[in-house]
N, C-alpha and C positions, 0 to 999 in steps of 0.2 A: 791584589786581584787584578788582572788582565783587562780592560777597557777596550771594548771593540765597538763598533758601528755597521748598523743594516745599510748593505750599498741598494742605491736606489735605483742606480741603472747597472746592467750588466753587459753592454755594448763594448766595444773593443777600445771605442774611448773614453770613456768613463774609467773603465781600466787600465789606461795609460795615464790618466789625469793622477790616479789614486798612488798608482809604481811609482811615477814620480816626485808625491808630497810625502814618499816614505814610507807607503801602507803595504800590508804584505795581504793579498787575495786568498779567502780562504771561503769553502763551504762546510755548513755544519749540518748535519743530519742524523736520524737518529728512527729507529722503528717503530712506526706508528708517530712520527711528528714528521711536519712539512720543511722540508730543508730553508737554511737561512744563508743566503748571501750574505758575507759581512768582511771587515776588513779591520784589522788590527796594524798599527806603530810597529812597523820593521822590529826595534829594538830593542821595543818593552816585549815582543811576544818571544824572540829571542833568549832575550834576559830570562823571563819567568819558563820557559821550555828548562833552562839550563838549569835553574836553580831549583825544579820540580821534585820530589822526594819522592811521591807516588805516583802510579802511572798514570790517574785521572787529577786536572788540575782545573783549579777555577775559574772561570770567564764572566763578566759582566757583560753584555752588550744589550745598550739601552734598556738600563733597569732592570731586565731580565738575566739572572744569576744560572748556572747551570755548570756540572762539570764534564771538562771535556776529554777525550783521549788522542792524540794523533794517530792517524791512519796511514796516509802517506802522502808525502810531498815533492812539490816539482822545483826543482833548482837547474839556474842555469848553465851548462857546461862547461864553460870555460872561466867564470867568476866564481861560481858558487852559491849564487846572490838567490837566497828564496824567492820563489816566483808564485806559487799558492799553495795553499797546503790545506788536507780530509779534513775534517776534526769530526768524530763520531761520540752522540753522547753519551756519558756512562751512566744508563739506566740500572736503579737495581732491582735484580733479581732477573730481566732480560738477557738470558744465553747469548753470546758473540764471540766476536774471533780477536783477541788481542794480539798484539807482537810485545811479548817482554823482554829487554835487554836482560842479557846473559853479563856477570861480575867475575873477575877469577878474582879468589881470594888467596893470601897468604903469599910468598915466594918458594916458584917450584925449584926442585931440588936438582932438575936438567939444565937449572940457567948458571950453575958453578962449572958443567960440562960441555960449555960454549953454543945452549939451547936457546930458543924462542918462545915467548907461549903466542902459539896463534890461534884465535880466534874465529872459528870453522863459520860458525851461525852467530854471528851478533845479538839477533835476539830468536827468540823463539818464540811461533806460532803454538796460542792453546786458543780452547773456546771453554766458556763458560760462564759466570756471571761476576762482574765487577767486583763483587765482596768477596770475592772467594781466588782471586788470580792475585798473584804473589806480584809484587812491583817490581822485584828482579829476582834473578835465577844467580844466587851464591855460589857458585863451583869453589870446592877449595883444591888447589894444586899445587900443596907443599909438598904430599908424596913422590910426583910424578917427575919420570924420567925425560932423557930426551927419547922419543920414538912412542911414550907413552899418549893414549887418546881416553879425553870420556865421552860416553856415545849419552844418546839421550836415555837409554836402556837404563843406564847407570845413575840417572837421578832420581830421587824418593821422589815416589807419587806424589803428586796434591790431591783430598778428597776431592769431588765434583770439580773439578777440572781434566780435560780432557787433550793429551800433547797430540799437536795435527801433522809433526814430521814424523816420518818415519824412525822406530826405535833404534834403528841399526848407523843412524846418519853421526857422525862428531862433532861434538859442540867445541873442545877446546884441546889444542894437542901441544904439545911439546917437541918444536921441530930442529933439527940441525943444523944452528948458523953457517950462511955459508960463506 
């Protein structure tokens, strides 16, 4: 489990003290609770982001246990180097807006015909409640050619899950190396 710490000041130096003992700046909030300033170990938060299975994972900070979802995060442009990152809690039964990473599965049939699979939407925007939103979106693209696309039209609904891009948009296509 993830081991974080309530920052105590939020001044600009305080947050340069903290970037540079290694801590990576994050807020946590959640609807109907009071937002936490808190800070997590560069490379334990890292490490446990990478090796997460589902898309809500678990946080410690001072005693208080809760699981969390990433939302969105600021890194720096030319390093790459995290610099703070959302974390939104995953309440259940509380309707919200997730981003689920998109998977292709299988090896598609256009990559023998000098193809690509590219990857249109990374992940995909739904709303609905934690227990009920998929940790990732399986596409399978053994079929598919090069020039072939699946749109979002083209995947089985989830019950009570709701997709927030447009049906017509492609998720994963099969393009013509060039």
């Amino acid at each position: 489990m993830l081991e974080g710490i309530i920052r105590k000041s939020t001044d600009k130096q305080s947050t340069k003290t903290l970037r540079r003992d290694g801590y990576l700046i994050a807020n946590i909030y959640g609807k109907g609770l009071e937002n936490i300033n808190a800070a997590f170990k560069m490379n334990e938060y890292i490490r446990t982001v990478r090796k997460k299975e589902t898309l809500a994972f678990p946080v410690s900070i001072e005693g208080k246990e809760m699981n969390l979802v990433v939302q969105s995060y600021e890194a720096q442009p030319v390093t790459g180097t995290l610099l703070h990152v959302d974390l939104m809690v995953a309440q259940p039964g509380v309707v919200t807006t997730y981003n689920v990473p998109v998977v292709p599965v299988g090896e598609a049939f256009g990559l023998k015909n000098k193809g690509l699979v590219h990857k249109a939407k990374p992940r995909l925007t739904v709303k609905g409640a934690i227990e009920n939103v998929p940790n990732t979106f399986e596409i399978d693209v053994t079929k598919m050619d090069t020039g072939d696309s699946k749109l979002i039209r083209d995947l089985d609904p989830i019950p009570n899950v709701v997709m927030l891009d447009s049906d017509r948009v492609a998720v994963i296509s099969i393009i013509k190396a060039k």
